[in-house]
C-alpha positions as CSV (number, residue, x, y, z in Angstrom):
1,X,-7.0,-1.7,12.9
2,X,-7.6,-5.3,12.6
3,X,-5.5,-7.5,10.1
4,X,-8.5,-8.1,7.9
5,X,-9.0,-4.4,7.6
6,X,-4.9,-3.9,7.0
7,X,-5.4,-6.6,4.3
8,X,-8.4,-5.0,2.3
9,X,-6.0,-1.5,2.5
10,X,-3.4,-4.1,0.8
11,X,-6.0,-5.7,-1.8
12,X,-6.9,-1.9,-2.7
13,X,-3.3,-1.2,-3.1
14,X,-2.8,-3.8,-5.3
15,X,-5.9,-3.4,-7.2
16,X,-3.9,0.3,-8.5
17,X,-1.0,-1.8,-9.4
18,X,0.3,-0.7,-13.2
19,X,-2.9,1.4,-13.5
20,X,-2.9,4.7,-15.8
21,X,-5.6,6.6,-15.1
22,X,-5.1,9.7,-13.2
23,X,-7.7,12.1,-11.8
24,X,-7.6,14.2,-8.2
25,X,-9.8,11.5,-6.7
26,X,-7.8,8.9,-7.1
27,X,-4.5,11.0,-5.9
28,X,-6.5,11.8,-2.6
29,X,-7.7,7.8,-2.6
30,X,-4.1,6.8,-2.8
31,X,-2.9,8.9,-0.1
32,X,-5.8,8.3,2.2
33,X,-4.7,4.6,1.6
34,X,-1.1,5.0,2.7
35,X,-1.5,7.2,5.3
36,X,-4.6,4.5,6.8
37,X,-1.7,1.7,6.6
38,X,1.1,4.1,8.3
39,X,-1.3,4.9,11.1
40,X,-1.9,1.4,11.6
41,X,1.7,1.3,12.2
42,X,3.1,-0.5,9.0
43,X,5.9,0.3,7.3
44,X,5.2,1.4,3.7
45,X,8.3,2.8,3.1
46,X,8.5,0.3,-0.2
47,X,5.7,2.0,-1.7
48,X,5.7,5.3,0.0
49,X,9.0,8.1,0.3
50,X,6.9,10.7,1.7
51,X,6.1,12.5,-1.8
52,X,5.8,9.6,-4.2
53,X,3.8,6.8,-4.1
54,X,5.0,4.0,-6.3
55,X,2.5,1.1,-8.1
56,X,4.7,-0.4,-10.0
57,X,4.3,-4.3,-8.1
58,X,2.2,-5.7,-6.1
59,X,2.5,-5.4,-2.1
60,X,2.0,-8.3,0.7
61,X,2.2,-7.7,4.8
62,X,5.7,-9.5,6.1
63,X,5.4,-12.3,8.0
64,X,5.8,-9.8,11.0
65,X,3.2,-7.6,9.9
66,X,5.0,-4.8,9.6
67,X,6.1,-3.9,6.8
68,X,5.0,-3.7,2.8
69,X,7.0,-6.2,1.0
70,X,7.0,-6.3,-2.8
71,X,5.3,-10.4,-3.4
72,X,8.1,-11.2,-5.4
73,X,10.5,-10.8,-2.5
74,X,7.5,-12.2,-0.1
75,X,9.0,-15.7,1.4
């Protein structure tokens, strides 16, 4: 996967950020979204405790690319 592709997963990820609307598509969008990042070998594990998926902040790539880090910890 190519590190535009890994960023648009990331922009749809944060697009979800704080949202309240709930429906069956979305669940299945949201886990189609982090497994896409974990088999592109990123660490979501920020985000992601292999039941829960948490949107409560924004997400970047590290500087390594990774890993999810939350922006506000981004340096």
């Amino acid at each position: 996967m190519t590190k535009q592709e890994i960023e648009a997963l990331i922009n749809q990820f944060n697009a979800e950020v704080n949202s309240r609307a709930w429906a069956s598509a979305r669940a299945e969008h949201d886990t189609q979204l982090i497994h896409a990042l974990i088999e592109a070998g990123i660490d979501v594990s920020a985000v992601y405790t292999n039941k829960v998926i948490s949107f409560s902040q924004k997400v970047a790539l590290s500087e390594d690319g990774t890993k999810l880090v939350f922006l506000n910890e981004q340096n």
